[in-house]
N, C-alpha and C positions, 0 to 999 in steps of 0.2 A: 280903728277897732270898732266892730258893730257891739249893741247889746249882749253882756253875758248871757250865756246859753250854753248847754253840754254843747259837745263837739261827738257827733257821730259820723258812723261810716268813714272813718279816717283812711289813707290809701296806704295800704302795706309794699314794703319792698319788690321790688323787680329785680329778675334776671336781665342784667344790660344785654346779651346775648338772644333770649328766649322773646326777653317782653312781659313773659308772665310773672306772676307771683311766686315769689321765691321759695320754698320749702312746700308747699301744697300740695305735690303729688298724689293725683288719687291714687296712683297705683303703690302708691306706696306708703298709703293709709294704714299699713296690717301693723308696717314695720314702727313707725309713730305711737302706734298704740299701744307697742311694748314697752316703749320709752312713756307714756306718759304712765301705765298701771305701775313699772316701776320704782318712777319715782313719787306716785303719792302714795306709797308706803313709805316711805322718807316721812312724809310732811302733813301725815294726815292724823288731827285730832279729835276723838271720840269714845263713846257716843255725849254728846253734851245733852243735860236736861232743857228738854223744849222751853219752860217756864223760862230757865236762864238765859237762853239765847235771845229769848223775845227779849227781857228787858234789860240784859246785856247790849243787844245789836238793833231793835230797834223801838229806841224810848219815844212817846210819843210825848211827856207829859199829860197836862191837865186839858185833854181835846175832847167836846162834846161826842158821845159814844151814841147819841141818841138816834146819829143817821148810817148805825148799821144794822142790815136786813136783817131777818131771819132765820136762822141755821138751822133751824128743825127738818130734818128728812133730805138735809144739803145736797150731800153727795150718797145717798141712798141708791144710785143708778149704778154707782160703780160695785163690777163684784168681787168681795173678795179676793178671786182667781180666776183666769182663764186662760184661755189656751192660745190668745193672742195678744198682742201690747196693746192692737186697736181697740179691741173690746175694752181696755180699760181706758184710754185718753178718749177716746169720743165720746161715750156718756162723762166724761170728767168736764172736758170742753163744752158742752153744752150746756149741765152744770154753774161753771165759770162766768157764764154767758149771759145768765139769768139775771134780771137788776129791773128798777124799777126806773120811773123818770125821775124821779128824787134821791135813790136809794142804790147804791152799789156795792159789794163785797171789797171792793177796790177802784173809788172810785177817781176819777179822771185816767182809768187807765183800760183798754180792750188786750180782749188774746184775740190765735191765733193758730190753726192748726198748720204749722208752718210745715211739716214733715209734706201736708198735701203741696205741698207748692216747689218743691226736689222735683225734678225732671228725672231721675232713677232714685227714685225712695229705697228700692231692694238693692240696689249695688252703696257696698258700705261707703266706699270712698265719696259718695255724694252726697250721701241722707244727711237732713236737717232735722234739728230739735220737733220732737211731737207737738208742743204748745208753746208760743214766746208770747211775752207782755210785752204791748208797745204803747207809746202817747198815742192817742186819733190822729194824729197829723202825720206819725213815724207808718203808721200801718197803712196811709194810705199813700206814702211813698212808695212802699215795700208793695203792696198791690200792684202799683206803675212799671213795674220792676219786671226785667226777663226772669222766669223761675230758673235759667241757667246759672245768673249769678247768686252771691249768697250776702247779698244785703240784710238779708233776717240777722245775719250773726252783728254787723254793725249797726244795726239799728233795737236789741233784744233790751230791756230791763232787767227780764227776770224769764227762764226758760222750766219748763217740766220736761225731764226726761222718764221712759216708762218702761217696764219690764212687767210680764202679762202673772207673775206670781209673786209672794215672799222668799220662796226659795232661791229664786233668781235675784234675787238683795244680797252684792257684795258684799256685806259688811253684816255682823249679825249681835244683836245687844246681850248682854247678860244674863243669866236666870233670875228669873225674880226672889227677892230674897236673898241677894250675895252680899255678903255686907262690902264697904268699901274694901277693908283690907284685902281683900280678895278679887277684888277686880282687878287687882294690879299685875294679877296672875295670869289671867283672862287676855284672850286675844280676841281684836276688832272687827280682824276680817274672816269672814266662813271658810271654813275647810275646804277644796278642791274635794267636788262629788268626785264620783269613780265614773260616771258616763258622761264620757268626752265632748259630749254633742252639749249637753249643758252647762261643762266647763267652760264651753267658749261662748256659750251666750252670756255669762256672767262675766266673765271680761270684757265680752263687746260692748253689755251695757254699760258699765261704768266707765270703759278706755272711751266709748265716745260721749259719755257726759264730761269727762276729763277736756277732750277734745274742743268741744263747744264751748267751754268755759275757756278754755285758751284762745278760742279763735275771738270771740265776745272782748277779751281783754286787748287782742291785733291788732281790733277795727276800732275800737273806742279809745278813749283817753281816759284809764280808771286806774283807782285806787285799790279798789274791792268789787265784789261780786255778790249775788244772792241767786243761787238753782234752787230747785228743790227736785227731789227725784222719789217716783212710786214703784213698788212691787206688789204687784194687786191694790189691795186699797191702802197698804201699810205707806207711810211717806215719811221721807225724811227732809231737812233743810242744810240746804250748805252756806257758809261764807268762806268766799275764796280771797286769797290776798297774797302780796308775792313772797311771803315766809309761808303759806301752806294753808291748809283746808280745815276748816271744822266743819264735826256732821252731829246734829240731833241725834237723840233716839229714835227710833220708830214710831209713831201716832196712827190710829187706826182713822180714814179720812170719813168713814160711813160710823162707825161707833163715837168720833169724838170729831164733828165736824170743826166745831167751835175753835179749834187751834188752827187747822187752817185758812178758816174765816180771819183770824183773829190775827196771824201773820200777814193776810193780803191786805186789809186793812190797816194794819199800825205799816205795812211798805208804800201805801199809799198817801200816808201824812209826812212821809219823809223828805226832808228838800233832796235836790241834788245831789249836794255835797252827803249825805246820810246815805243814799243810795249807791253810792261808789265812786260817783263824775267827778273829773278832775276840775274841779273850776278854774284854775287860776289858767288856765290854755283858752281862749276864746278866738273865734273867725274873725279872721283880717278883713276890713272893707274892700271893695272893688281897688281900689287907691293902691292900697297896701298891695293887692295880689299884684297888678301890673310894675310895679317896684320891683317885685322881687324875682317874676320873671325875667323883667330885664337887667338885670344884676347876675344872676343865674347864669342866664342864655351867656352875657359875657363873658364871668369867669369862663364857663364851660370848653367857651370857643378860644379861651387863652391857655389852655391844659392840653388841647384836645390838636388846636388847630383844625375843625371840623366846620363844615357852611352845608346847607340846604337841609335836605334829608337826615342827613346822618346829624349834624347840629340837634336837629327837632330830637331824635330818639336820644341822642345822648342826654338834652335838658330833662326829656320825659320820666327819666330816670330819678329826678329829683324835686317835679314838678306834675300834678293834676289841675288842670282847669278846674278853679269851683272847690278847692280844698286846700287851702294856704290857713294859717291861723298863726297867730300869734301867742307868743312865749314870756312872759316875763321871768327874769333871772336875779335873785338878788345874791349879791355880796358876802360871800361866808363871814370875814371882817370889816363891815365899813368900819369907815372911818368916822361917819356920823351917822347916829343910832337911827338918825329919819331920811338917810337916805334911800332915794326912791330905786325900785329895781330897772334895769335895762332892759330893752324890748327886743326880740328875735323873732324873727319871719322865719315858717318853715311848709313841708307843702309831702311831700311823699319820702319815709325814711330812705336810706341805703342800707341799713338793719332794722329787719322787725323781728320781737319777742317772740318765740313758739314754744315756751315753755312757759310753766304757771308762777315756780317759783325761782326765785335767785334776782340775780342783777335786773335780767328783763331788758337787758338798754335798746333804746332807742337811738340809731345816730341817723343827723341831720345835715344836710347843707343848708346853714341858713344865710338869712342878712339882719345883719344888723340895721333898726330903725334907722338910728341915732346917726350912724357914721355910712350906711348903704356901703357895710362891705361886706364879702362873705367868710363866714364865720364855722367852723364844724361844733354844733352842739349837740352832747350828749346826754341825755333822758336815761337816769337809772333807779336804781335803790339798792344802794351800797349797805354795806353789813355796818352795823351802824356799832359795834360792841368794838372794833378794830380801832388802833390809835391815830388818828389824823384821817384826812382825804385824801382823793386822790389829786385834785386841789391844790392842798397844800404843800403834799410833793413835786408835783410840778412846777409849782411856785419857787420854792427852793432851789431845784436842781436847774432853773433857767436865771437864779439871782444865783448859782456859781459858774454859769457858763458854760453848760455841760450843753453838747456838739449835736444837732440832728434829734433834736425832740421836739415837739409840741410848743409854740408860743401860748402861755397861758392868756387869756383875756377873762375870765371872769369863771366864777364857783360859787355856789350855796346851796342849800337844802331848801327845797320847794314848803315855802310856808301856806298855811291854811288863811281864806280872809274871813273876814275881818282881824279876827284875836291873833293871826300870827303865827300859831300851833302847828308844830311840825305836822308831815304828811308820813307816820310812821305806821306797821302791821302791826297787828293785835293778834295774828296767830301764835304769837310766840310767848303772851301773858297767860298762857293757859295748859301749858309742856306740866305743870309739878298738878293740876287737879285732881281731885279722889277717882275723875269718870274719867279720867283721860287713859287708855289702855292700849297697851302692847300691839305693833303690826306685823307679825308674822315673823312672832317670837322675839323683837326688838323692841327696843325702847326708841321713841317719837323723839327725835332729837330739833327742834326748827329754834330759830336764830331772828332778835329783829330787826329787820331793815326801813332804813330811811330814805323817802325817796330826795335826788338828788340831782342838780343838775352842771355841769360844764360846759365852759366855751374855749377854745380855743383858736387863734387865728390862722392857725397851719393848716391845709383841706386838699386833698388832694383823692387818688384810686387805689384802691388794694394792691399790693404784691402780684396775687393772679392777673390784673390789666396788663404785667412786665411784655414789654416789645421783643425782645433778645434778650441773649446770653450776657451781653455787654450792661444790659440794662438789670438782670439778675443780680450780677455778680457786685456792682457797683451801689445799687442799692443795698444790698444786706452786708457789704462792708461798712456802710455808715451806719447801720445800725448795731453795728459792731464796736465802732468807733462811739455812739451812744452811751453803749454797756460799757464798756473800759471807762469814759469821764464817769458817769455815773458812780463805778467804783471807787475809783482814786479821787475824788471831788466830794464823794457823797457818801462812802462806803454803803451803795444800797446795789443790792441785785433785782434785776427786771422780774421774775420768777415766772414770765408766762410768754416766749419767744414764740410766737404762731406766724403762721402765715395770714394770720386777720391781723396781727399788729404791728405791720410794716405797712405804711402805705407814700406812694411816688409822685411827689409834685414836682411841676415843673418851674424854674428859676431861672433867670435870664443870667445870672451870673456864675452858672455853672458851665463850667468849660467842657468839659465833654459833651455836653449837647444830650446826655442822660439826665430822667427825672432823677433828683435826689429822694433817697430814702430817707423816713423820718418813723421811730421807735414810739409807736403811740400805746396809749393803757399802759399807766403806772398805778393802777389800785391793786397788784398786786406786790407791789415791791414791798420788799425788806431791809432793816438793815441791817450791818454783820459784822461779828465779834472779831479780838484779836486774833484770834485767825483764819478768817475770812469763813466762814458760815456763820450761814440765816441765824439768829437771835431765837428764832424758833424752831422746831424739829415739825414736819410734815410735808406733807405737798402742795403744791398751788400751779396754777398753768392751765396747759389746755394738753389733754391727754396722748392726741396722738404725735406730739412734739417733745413727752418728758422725757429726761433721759433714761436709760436703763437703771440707773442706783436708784432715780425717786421713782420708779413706777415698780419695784422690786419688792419681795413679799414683804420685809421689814422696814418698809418706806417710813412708817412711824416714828421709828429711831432716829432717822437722820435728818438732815440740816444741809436747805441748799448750799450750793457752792457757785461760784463765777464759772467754775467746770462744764457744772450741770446747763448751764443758760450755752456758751459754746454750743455745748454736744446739741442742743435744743435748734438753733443756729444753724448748724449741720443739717439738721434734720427739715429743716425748713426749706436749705435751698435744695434739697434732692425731692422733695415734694414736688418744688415750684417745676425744675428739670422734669422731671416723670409724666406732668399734666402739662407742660405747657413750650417744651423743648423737643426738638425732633431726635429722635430713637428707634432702633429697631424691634421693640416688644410691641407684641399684640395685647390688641383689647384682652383677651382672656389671661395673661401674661402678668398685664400691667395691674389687673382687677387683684391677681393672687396675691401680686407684690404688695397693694393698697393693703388689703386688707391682712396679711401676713405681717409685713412692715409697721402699718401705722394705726392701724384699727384692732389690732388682737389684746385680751385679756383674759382673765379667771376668778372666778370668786371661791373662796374658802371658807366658809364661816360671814365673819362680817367681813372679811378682809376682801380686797379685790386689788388683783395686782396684774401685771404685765411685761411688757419688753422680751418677751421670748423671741420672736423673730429679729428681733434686732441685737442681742445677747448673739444669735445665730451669725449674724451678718457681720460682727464683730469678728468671729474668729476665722471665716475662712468666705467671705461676699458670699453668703448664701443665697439672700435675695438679689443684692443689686449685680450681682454678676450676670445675670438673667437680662438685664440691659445695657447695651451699646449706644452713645450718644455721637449725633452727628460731627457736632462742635468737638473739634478735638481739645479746644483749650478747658471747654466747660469739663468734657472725659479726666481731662489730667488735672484738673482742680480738686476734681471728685475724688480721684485715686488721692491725690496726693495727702488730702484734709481727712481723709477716712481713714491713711495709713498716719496720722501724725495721732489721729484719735486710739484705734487700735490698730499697730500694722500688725500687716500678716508675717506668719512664722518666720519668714524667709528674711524680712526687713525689720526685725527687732533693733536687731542691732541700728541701723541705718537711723531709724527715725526715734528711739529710744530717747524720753525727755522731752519729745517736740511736744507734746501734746501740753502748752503754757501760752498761758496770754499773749507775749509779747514776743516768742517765734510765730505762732499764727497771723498776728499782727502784722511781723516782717514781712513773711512768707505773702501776706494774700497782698500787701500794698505794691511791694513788688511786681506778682505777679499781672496787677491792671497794667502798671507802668508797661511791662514788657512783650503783653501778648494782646493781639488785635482779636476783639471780639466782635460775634457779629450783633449787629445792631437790630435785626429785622428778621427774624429768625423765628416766630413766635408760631409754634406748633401744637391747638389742640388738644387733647388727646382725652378720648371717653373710657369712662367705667362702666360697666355692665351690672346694670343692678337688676337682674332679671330674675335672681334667686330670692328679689324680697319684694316680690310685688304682690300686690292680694290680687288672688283669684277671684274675685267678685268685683272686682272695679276695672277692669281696661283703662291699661297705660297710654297717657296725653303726653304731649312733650314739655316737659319740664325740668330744673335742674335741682335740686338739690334731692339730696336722698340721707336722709334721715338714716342711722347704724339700728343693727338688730339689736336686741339684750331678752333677757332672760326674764320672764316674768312667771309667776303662781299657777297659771293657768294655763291653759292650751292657747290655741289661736284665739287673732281677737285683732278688729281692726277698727281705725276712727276716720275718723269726717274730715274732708278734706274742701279743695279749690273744685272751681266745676271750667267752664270755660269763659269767665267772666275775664279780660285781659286787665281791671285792674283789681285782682283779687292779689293782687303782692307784698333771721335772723338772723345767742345771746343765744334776728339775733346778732344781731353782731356772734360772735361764739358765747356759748356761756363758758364761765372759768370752773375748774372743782376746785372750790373752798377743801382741799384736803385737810389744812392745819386748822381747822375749826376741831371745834369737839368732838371727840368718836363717834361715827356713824357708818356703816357702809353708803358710801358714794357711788353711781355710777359712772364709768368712765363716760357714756354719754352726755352724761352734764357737762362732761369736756368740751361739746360741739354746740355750734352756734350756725348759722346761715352763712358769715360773710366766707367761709375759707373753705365752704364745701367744696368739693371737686365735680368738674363738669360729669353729666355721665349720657350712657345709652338707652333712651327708652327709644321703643317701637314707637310706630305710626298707627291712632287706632282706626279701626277696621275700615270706619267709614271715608276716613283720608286716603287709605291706601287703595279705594274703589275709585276715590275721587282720580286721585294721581296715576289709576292703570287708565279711567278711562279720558281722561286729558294724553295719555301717549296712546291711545287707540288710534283716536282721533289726527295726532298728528301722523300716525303708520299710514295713514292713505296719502298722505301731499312726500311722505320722507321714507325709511326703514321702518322694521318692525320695531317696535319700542320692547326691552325687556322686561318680565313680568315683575310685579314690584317683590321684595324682600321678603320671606314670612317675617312675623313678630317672632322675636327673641323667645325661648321655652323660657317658662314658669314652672316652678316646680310649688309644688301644693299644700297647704296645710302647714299641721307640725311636723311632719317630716321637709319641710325646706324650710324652715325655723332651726333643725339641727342639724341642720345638714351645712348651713354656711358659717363659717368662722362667727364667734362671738364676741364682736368688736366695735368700739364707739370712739369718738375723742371730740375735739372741738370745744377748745375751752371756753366751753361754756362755759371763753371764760369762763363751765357752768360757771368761763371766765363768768361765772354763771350771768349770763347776759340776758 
């Protein structure tokens, strides 16, 4: 382990397939940035008094004040308002810039006008922060740097985002004069103007400071955050954290320089740890890195069976040169109060965080120091008001023997050093203050969370790596077999069946010569009363796998059931079949059934509910009859499991009652014994996301695609990956906390990275000239080569915002991950 030090530019997840960084689509930047306006109206606190937050978030103590400059006539360059954002960050930045050989606003630290250094500043999906703060050492990495990649966001402090007036300020303060009681009446964010053209610059600005801030928390290893963001010379400040956002009042930066003098200054006497860095993570030595690749590389190639080439890509997946660091983990219960934490080697997630607030997890292939084996640990911030971890339940449910889970190796809550102090949010000590006011027309509901980390010895690949039909069917039976011990052993229900929460390792003592499945993420579970429902009434899971009764307008009422986790189950493995099983539906076929089937929803008020297309398919295969499956045994599984769930009219009688644990049970263990499945089968199959790509960015090849939702505003897109291949979710999926407190949720917090479905983007422009004129070229020695493809239509603005189903899931975890 070298010298403690932050840990920057961290490597974010990859697509095993693409290579790239997983969720980053530029072109799909428009659709991101509905998701993220929408949910910081969730989780966004304000206006907070400037005065408060300084010596709230950053106290300096008793520190000689004598070595800072002079504010008089500071930001006097900046005007007002103008007619462009640069007219205000360039004289701001220069400004900024101003210092003495002894004397700085903020000193040991330089900006940067990093927007210049975007290889398309005007195409949204590319553009970077107008000004970032970096150490002298960070800024002259970032200098070294291709402007293609987006090192600025893994290496940033503190970022200014700018919009060229006040009016264009999402958020708007109070009348002067309102007493408290009346502010509670008062809403935070500004009215949607009537002209649509600056509707959507007021979303753009603040979806892509949201954005920035997200990608800032990707790259680094933090805690907390500090933006600040201007409208003409009006600024505000933020602290981000992963329960939600506080934002300042307004301060005029030409009338009242002295506050934000006074803020860059008390961020500059701040250690690390006060800044947001996670300390207790620090860089592995040269030593340590080569350990744990070659630990890695081995397991990899005992999973995988893979050498050469394919070896290399498979380890890269978990593995950057020059970016290994280590992990300490302590013990939720030692057994002696001084025992020391256990060491974890890690290097490039398999989930990274793409949302600001919730779980956030981070999962790892690591190795353990101690014992050089590999270990999967998870990096989260579990909702800390819930009873036990997730931990603890596991602990449990493997000290009664319960079949096909998780071997627990180690659990605690990430403490602070020296004094030990947990690593919990502060967004959440401040939901009941006189200033805290209403987000469009709701009440700010945020929750606090602790950050948290597990190990387990089980590691294996997601559900979507499955080879065949043989390898589907037999995996999600043992996580079948999970859920049944679980119950009868433990009386608790899994409450979040995804396709991220099954994953295939493989075991020498498994006869079929299939990876075995193993039921991972128990922080959702519950346990359940004398008659078998949840102990609590709401939702939990990941949205486009709930069943029909808990995604239904009255979901509030009810109380999982072992039913609901089944029907979840079901729905799981007709996903896995749809994406990754050969079939006769077409891409635009298969897009309706996704999005019909497992991404559709409504909101009512605060309510937001779903399952209508599947309510549909229930009574007479409305979607899935639409597809034919190669594999006749996987066809006749399907049928058979969907008529034991609901049969159709004709088969009431026949299958009437089946729909019980322990005929399904019979029914599916039989059926491995009896029917030869094929093993090698594994098909494929894209989605067409061409209805949500922003017109301003040209679509790269990349996978995951991010669901539309509904936001305040017109159009509006955020910042995204450029072509940096190690720009690479929670997210693992993020889960919806449904049974939390009353709030509307989006069903999006359902989705996370790991379970996204492969999809179709184009080739952009410049590939597709590449690759006509590489078969030019070869037409004179062979045939004419055919002309390449066009790109997939786009449809534009907000009319292709309402024009495509309005539909999210992916429990995120908002399994919230």
């Amino acid at each position: 382990m070298l010298p403690a030090s932050c840990i920057y530019n961290v490597p974010m997840a990859l697509d095993p397939q693409t290579m790239r960084t997983h969720g980053l689509e530029p072109a799909l930047a428009m659709t991101r940035g509905r998701t993220h306006i929408e949910d910081a109206r969730r989780y966004t606190l304000g206006p907070m008094p400037v005065a408060t937050f300084l010596e709230t978030f950053l106290k300096t103590g008793t520190v000689d004040r004598n070595d800072i400059p002079s504010t008089r006539n500071a930001f006097s360059a900046v005007p007002e308002r103008a007619s462009t954002a640069a007219e205000i960050y360039e004289p701001l930045f220069r400004a900024l810039q101003k210092s003495t050989s002894h004397k700085s606003w903020c000193p040991g630290f330089v900006f940067d006008q990093t927007i210049k250094r975007s290889a398309r500043p005007s195409r949204l999906g590319y553009t970077k922060p107008h000004i970032c703060c970096f150490t002298p050492e960070n800024l002259a990495i970032v200098e070294r740097t291709d402007q293609t990649a987006r090192v600025e966001l893994g290496y940033a402090e503190l970022i200014f985002q700018v919009v060229s007036n006040p009016s264009l300020d999402y958020f708007i303060d109070p009348d002067a004069g309102v007493s408290d009681g009346d502010l509670t009446t008062q809403d935070f964010v500004r009215h949607a103007p009537d002209d649509p053209v600056q509707s959507k610059e007021i979303a753009r600005a603040f979806g892509l400071h949201i954005s920035f801030a997200t990608e800032i928390f990707a790259r680094q290893q933090r805690s907390f955050l500090f933006t600040i963001s201007l409208a003409g010379s009006l600024a505000r400040l933020f602290r981000w954290d992963r329960s939600g956002c506080i934002i300042t009042q307004a301060f005029d930066i030409r009338d009242n320089p002295d506050t934000l003098v006074e803020f860059l200054w008390r961020f500059s006497k701040l250690t690390n740890a006060e800044r947001g860095h996670d300390m207790t993570i620090q860089t592995a030595s040269p030593q340590e890195e080569q350990l744990f690749r070659d630990v890695i590389q081995d397991y990899v190639h005992s999973q995988l069976d893979a050498a050469g080439e394919e070896l290399e890509k498979a380890v890269s997946v978990h593995y950057q040169p020059g970016h290994v660091a280590i992990v300490p983990v302590r013990s939720q219960h030692p057994s002696n109060p001084e025992e020391a934490p256990q060491y974890f080697l890690i290097s490039r997630p398999v989930v990274s965080p793409l949302t600001l607030d919730g779980r956030c997890t981070r999962g790892y292939w690591s190795v353990a120091v101690a014992t050089k084996r590999v270990c999967f640990l998870k990096d989260t911030w579990r909702t800390y008001v819930r009873p036990g971890s997730e931990g603890e339940t596991l602990a449990n449910l493997n000290k009664l023997g319960v079949r096909n889970i998780p071997s627990l190796a180690l659990h605690g809550d990430v403490l602070e050093d020296p004094d030990g102090t947990a690593q919990d949010t502060q967004t959440d000590q401040f939901v009941d203050e006189s200033w805290a006011r209403r987000i469009g027309g709701k009440d700010v509901i945020v929750h606090r969370r602790r950050h948290y980390r597990l190990v387990t010895h089980t590691v294996g690949y997601g559900l979507k790596d499955l080879r065949g039909t043989e390898e589907l069917l037999r995996a999600t039976y043992d996580a079948f077999v999970a859920m049944q011990d679980a119950l009868v052993k433990d009386k608790r229900l899994h409450r979040d069946l995804s396709v991220g929460n099954i994953i295939l390792v493989k075991e020498p003592d498994v006869a079929t010569g299939c990876r075995r499945g193993y039921l991972i993420d128990w922080d959702a579970s519950i346990r359940v009363d004398g008659s078998g429902e949840a102990v609590r009434e709401g939702r939990a899971g990941t949205w486009s796998f709930m069943s029909i009764r808990m995604l239904s307008f009255n979901h509030a009422d009810y109380k999982h059931t072992f039913k609901d986790d089944m029907e979840s189950l079901l729905y799981v493995v007709l996903y896995c079949a749809l994406l990754y099983q050969p079939h006769n539906g077409s891409t635009k076929t298969l897009t309706a059934l996704y999005n019909g089937f497992y991404e559709e929803y409504k909101d009512f008020g605060t309510t937001i509910y779903g399952g209508v297309g599947k309510t549909a398919n229930r009574g007479d295969r409305a979607w899935t009859e639409r597809v034919r499956f190669d594999s006749p045994a996987l066809q006749e599984w399907l049928d058979t499991v969907m008529n034991y769930h609901s049969p159709l009219i004709q088969d009431r009688e026949k299958y009437k009652g089946m729909w019980e644990p322990d005929k399904l049970d019979a029914f599916w263990s039989n059926f491995l014994k009896t029917h030869k499945l094929e093993r090698n089968n594994r098909t494929v199959h894209k989605l067409s996301m061409a209805s949500q790509y922003d017109p301003d960015s040209p679509p790269t090849i990349s996978p995951t695609p991010p669901s539309p939702s509904p936001i305040p505003y017109a159009d509006f897109t955020s910042s995204s990956s450029d072509t940096d291949p190690d720009e690479g979710p929670e997210r693992k999926r993020s889960r919806l906390e449904y049974s939390q407190p009353a709030r509307a949720h989006s069903p999006a917090r359902a989705r996370g990275t790991r379970g996204a479905p492969p999809t179709t983007v184009p080739l952009r422009r410049s590939q597709r000239i590449r690759d006509q004129q590489n078969k030019s070229k070869a037409a004179a020695t062979a045939v004419p080569a055919p002309p390449p493809a066009a790109s997939a239509p786009r449809q534009r603005g907000a009319t292709a915002a309402r024009s495509r189903v309005r539909g999210r899931g992916r429990g995120r975890g908002r399994s919230r991950k």
